[in-house]
NUTORPA-284366 format. One record per residue: x, y, z of N, C-alpha, C in turn; residue number from 0. Coordinates in steps of 0.1 Angstrom, whole numbers. Layout:
# NUTORPA-284366
<rec n_xx="X" n_yy="Y" n_zz="Z" ca_xx="X" ca_yy="Y" ca_zz="Z" c_xx="X" c_yy="Y" c_zz="Z" k="NUM"/>
...
***
This chain:
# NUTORPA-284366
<rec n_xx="697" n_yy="747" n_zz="853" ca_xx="711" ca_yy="748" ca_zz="850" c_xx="717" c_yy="761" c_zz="856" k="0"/>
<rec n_xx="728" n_yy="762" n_zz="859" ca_xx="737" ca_yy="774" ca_zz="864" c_xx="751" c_yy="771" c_zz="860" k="1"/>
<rec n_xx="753" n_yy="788" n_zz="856" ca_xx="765" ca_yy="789" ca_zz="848" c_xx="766" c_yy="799" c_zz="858" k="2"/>
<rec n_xx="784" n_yy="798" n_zz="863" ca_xx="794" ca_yy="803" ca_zz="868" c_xx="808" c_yy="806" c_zz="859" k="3"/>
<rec n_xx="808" n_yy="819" n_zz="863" ca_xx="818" ca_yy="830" ca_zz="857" c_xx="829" c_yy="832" c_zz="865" k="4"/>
<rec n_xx="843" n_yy="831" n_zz="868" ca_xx="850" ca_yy="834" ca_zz="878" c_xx="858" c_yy="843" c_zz="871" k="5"/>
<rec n_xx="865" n_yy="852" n_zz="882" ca_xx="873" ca_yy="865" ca_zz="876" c_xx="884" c_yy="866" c_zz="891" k="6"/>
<rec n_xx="891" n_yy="872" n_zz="888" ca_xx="901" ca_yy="884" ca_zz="897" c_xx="913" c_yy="874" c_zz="898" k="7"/>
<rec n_xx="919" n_yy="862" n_zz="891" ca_xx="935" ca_yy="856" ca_zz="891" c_xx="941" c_yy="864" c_zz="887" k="8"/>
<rec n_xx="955" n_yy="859" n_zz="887" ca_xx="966" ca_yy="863" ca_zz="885" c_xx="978" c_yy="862" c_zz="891" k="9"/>
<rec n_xx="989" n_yy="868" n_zz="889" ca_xx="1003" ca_yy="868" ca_zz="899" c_xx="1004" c_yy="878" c_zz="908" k="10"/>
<rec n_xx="1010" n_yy="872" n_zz="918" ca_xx="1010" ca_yy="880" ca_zz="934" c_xx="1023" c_yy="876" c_zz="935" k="11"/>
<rec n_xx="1025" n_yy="886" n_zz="944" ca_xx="1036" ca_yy="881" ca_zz="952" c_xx="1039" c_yy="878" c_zz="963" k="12"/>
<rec n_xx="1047" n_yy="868" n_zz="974" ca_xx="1038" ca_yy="864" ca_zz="983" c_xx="1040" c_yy="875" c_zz="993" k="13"/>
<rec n_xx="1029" n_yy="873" n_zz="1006" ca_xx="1024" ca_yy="880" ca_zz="1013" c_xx="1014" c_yy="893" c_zz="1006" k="14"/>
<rec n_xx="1013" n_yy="892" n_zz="990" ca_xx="1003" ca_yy="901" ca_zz="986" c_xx="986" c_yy="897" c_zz="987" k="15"/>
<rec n_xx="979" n_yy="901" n_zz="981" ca_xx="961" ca_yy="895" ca_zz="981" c_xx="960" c_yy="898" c_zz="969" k="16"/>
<rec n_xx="948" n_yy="888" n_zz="969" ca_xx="938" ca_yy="888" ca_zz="958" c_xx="923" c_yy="887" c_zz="960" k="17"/>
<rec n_xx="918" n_yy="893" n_zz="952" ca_xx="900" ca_yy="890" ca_zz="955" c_xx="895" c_yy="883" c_zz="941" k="18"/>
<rec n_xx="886" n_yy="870" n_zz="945" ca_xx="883" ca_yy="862" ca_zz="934" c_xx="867" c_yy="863" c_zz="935" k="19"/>
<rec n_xx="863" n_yy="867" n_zz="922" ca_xx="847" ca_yy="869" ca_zz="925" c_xx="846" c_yy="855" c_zz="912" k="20"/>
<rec n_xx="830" n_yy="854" n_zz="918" ca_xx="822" ca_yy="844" ca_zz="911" c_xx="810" c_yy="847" c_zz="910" k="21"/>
<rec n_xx="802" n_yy="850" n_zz="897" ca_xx="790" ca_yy="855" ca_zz="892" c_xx="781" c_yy="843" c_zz="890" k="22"/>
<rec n_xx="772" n_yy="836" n_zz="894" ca_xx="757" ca_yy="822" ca_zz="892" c_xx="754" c_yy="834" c_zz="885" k="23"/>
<rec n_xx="748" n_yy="825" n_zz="868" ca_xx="732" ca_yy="829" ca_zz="864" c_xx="724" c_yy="817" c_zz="866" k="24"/>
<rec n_xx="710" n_yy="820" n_zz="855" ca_xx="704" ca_yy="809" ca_zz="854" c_xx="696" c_yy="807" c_zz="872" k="25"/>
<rec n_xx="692" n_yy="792" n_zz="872" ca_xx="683" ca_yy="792" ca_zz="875" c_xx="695" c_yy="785" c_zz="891" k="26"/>
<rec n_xx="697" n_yy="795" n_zz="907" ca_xx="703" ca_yy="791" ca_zz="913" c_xx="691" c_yy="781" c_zz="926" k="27"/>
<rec n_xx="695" n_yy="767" n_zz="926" ca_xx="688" ca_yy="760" ca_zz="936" c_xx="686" c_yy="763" c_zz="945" k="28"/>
<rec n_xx="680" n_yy="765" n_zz="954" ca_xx="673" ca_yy="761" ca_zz="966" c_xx="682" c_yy="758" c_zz="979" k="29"/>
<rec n_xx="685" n_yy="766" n_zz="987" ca_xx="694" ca_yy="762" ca_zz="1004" c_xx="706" c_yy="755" c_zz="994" k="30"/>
<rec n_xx="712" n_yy="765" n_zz="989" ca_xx="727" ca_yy="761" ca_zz="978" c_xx="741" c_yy="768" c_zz="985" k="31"/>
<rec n_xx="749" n_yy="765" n_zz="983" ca_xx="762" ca_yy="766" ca_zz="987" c_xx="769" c_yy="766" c_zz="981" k="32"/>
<rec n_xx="773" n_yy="780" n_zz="982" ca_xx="786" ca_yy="786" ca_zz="970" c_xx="797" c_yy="782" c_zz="979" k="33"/>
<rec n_xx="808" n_yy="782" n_zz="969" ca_xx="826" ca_yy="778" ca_zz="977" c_xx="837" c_yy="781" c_zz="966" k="34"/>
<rec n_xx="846" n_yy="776" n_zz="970" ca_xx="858" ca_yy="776" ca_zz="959" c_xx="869" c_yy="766" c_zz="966" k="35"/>
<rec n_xx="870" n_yy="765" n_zz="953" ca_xx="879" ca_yy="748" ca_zz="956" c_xx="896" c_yy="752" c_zz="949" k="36"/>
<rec n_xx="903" n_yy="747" n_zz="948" ca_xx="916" ca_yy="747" ca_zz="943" c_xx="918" c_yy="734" c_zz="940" k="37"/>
<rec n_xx="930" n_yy="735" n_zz="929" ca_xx="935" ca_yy="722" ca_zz="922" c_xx="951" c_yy="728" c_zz="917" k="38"/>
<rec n_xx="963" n_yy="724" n_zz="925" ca_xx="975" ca_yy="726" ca_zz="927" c_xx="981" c_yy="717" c_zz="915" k="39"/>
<rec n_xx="988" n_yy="724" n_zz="904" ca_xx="991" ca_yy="716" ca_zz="895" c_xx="1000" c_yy="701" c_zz="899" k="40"/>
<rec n_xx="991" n_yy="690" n_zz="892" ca_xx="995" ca_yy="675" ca_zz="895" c_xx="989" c_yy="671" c_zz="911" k="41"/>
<rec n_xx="982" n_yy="678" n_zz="914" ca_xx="973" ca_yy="679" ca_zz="925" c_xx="961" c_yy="673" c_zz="924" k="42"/>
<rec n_xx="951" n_yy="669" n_zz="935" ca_xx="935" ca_yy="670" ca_zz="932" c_xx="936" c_yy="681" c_zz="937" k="43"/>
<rec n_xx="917" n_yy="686" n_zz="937" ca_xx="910" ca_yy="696" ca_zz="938" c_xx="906" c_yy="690" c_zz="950" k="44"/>
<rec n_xx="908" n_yy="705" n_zz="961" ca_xx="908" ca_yy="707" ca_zz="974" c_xx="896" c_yy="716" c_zz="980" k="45"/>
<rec n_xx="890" n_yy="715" n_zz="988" ca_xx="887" ca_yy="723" ca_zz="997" c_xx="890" c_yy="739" c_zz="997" k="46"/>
<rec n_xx="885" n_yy="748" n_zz="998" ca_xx="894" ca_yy="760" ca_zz="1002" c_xx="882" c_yy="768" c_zz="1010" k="47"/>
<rec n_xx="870" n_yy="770" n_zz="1008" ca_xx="861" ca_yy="776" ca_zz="1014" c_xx="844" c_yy="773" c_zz="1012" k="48"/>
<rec n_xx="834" n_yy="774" n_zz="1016" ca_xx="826" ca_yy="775" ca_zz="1012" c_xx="816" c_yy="785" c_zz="1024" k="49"/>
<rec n_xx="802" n_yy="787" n_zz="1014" ca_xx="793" ca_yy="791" ca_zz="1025" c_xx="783" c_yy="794" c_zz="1022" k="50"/>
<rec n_xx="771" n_yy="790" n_zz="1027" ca_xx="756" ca_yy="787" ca_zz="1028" c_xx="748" c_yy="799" c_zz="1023" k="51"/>
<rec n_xx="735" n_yy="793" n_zz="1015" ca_xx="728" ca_yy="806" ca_zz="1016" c_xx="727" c_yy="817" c_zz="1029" k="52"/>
<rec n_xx="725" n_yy="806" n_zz="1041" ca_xx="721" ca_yy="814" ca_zz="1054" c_xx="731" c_yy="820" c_zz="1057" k="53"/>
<rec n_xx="744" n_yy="824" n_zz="1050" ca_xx="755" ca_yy="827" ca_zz="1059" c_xx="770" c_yy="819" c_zz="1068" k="54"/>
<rec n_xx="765" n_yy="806" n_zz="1065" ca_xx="772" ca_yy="798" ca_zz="1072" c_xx="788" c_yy="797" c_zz="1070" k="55"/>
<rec n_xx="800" n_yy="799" n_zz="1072" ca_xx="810" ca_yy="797" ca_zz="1063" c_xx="814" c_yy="786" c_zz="1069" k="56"/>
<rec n_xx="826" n_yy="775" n_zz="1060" ca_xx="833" ca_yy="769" ca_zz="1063" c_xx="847" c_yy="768" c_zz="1059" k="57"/>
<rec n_xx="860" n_yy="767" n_zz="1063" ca_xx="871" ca_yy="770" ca_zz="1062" c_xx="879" c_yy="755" c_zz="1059" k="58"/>
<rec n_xx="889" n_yy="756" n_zz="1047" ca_xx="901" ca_yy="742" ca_zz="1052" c_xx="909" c_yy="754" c_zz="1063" k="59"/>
<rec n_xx="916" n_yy="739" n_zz="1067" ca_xx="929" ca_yy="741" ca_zz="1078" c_xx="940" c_yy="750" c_zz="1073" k="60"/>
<rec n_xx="943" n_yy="747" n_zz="1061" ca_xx="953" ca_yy="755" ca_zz="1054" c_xx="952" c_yy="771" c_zz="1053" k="61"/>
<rec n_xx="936" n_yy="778" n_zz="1049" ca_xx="936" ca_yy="789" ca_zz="1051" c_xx="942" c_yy="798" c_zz="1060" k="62"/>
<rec n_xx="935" n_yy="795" n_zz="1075" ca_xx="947" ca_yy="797" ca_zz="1091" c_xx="943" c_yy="813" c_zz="1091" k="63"/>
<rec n_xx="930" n_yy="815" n_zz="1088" ca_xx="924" ca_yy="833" ca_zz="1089" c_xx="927" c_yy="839" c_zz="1077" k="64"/>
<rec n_xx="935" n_yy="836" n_zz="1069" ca_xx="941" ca_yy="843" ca_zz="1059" c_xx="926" c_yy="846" c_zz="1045" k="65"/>
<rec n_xx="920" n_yy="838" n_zz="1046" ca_xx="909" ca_yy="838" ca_zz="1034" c_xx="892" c_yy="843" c_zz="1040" k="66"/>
<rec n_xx="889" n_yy="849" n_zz="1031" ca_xx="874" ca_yy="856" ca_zz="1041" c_xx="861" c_yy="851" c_zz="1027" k="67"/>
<rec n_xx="857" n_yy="844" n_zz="1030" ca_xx="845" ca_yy="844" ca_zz="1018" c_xx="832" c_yy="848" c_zz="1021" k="68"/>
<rec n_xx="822" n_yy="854" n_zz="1013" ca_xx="815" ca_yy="860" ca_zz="1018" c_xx="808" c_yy="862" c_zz="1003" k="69"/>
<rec n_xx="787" n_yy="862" n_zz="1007" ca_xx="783" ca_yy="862" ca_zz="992" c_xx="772" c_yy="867" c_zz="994" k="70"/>
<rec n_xx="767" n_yy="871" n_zz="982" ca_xx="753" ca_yy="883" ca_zz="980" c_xx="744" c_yy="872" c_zz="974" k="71"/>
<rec n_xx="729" n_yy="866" n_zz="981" ca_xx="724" ca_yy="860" ca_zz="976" c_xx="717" c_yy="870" c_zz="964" k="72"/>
<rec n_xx="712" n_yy="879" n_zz="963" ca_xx="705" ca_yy="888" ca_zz="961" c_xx="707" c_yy="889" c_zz="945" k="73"/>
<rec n_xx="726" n_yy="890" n_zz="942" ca_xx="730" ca_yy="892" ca_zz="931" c_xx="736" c_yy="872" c_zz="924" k="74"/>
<rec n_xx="734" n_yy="865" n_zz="937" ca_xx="741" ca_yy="853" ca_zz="935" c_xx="759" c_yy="854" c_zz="929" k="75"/>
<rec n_xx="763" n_yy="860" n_zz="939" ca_xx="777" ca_yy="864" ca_zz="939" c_xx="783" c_yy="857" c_zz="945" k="76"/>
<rec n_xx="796" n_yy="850" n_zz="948" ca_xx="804" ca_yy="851" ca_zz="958" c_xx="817" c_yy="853" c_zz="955" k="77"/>
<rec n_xx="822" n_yy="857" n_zz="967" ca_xx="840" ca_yy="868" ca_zz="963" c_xx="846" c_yy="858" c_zz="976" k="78"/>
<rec n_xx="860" n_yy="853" n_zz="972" ca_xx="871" ca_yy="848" ca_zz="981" c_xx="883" c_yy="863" c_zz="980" k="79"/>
<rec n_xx="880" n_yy="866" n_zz="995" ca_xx="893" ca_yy="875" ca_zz="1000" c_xx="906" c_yy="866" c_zz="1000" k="80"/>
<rec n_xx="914" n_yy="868" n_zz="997" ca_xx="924" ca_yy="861" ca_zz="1000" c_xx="939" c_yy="872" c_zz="1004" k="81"/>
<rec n_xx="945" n_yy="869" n_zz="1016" ca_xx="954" ca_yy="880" ca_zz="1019" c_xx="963" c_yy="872" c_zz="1024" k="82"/>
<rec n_xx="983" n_yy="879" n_zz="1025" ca_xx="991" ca_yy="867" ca_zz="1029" c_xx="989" c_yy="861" c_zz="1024" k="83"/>
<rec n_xx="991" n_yy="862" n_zz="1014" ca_xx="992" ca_yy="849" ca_zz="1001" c_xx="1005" c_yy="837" c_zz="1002" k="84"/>
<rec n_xx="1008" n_yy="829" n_zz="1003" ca_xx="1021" ca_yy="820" ca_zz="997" c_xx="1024" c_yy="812" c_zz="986" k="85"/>
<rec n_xx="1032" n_yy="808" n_zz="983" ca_xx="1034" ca_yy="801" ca_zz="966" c_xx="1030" c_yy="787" c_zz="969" k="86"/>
<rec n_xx="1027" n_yy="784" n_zz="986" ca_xx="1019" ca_yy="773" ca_zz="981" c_xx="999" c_yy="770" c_zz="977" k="87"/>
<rec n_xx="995" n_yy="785" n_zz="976" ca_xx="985" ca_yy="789" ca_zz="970" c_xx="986" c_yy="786" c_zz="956" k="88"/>
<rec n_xx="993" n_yy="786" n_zz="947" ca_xx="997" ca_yy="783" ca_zz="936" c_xx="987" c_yy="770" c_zz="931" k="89"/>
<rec n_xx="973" n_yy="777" n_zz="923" ca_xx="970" ca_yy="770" ca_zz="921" c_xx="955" c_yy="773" c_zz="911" k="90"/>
<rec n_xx="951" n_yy="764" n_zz="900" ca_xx="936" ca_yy="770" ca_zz="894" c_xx="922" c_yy="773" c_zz="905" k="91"/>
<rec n_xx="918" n_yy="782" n_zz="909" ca_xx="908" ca_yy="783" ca_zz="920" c_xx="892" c_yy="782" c_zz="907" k="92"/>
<rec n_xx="884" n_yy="776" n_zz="912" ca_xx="875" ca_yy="769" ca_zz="911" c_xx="859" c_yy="772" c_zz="918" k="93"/>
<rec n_xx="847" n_yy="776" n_zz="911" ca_xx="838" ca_yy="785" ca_zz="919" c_xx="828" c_yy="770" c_zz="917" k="94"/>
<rec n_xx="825" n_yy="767" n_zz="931" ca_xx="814" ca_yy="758" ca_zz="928" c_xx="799" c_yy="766" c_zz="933" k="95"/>
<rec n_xx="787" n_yy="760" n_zz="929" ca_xx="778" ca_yy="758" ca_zz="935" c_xx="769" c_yy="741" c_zz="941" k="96"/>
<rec n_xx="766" n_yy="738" n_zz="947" ca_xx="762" ca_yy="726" ca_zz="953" c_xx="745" c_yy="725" c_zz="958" k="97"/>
<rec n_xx="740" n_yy="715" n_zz="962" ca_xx="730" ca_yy="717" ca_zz="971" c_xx="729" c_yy="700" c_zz="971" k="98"/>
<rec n_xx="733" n_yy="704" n_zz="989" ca_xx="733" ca_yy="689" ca_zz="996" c_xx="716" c_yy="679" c_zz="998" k="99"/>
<rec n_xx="710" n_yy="683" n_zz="997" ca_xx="695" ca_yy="677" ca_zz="996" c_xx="688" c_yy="674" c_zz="985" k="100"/>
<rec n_xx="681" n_yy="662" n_zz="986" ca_xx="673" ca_yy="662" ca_zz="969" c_xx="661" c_yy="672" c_zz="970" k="101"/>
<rec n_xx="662" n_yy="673" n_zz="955" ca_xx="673" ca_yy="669" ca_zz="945" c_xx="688" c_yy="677" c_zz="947" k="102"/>
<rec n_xx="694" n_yy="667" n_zz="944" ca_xx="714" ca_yy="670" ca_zz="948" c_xx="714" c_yy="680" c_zz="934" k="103"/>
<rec n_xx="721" n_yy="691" n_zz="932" ca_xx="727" ca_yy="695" ca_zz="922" c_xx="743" c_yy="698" c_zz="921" k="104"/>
<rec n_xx="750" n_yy="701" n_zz="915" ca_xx="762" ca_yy="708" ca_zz="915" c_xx="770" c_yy="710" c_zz="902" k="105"/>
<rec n_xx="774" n_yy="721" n_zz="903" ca_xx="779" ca_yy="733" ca_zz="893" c_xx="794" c_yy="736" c_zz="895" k="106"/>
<rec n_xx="800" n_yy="737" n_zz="882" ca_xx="816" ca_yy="743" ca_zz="881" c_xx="819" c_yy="752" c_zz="874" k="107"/>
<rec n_xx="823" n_yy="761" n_zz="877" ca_xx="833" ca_yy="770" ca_zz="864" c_xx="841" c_yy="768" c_zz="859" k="108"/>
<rec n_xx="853" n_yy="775" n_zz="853" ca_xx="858" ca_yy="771" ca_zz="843" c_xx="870" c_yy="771" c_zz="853" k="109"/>
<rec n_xx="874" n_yy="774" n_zz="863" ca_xx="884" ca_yy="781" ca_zz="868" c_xx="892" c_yy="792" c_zz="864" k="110"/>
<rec n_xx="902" n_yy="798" n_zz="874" ca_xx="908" ca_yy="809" ca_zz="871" c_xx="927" c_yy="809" c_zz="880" k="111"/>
<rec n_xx="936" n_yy="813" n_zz="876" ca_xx="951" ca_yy="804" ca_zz="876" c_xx="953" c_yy="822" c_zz="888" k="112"/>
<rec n_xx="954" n_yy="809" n_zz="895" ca_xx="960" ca_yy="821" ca_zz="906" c_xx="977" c_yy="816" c_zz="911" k="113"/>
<rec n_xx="988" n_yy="828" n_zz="906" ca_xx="1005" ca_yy="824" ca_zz="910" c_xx="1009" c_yy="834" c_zz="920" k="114"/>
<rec n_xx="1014" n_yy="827" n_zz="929" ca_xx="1020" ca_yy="832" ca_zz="940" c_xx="1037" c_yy="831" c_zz="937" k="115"/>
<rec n_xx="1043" n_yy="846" n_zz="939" ca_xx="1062" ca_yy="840" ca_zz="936" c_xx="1065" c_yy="840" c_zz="946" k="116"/>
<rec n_xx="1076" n_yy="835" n_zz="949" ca_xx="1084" ca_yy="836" ca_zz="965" c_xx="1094" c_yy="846" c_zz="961" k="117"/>
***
């Protein structure tokens, strides 16, 4: 099992940043893949980033450079940069962990309410 902690929401204003960390304990799987997802109120939960033990990142289209993720296997960390913010950011951000091969696992936090004002 793995329990995820997420921290650093809040209100911005737009064109400000935020940095969203996410702490794994417990027991983290094998060639796993930390990310963060969002869920825009009355929305599904979206895409926003993810990236590989090896380093691998992957981006949604909506980011557009603006978001940098990046993670410390070491401490099983990962942090979402987020800069140029806009209020259609507005939304609970969400720290997964994953692992696409069997055995499949996958992990969520609790989320954390990130507001953007115009």
């Amino acid at each position: 099992q793995v329990h995820l902690v997420e921290s650093g929401g809040g209100l911005v204003q737009a064109g400000g940043s935020l940095t969203l960390s996410c702490a794994a304990s417990g027991r983290m799987p094998g060639a796993s893949v930390m990310g963060w997802y969002r869920q825009p109120l009355g929305k599904q939960r979206e895409l926003v980033a993810t990236v590989t033990s090896g380093g691998i990142t992957n981006y949604a289209d909506f980011v557009q450079g603006r978001f940098t993720i990046s993670r410390n296997n070491a401490k099983n960390t990962a942090v979402l940069q987020m800069d140029n913010l806009k209020p259609e950011d507005t939304a609970v951000y969400y720290c997964n962990v994953h692992r696409n091969i069997t055995p499949r696992e996958n992990y969520w936090g609790q989320g954390t309410q990130v507001t953007v004002s115009s």
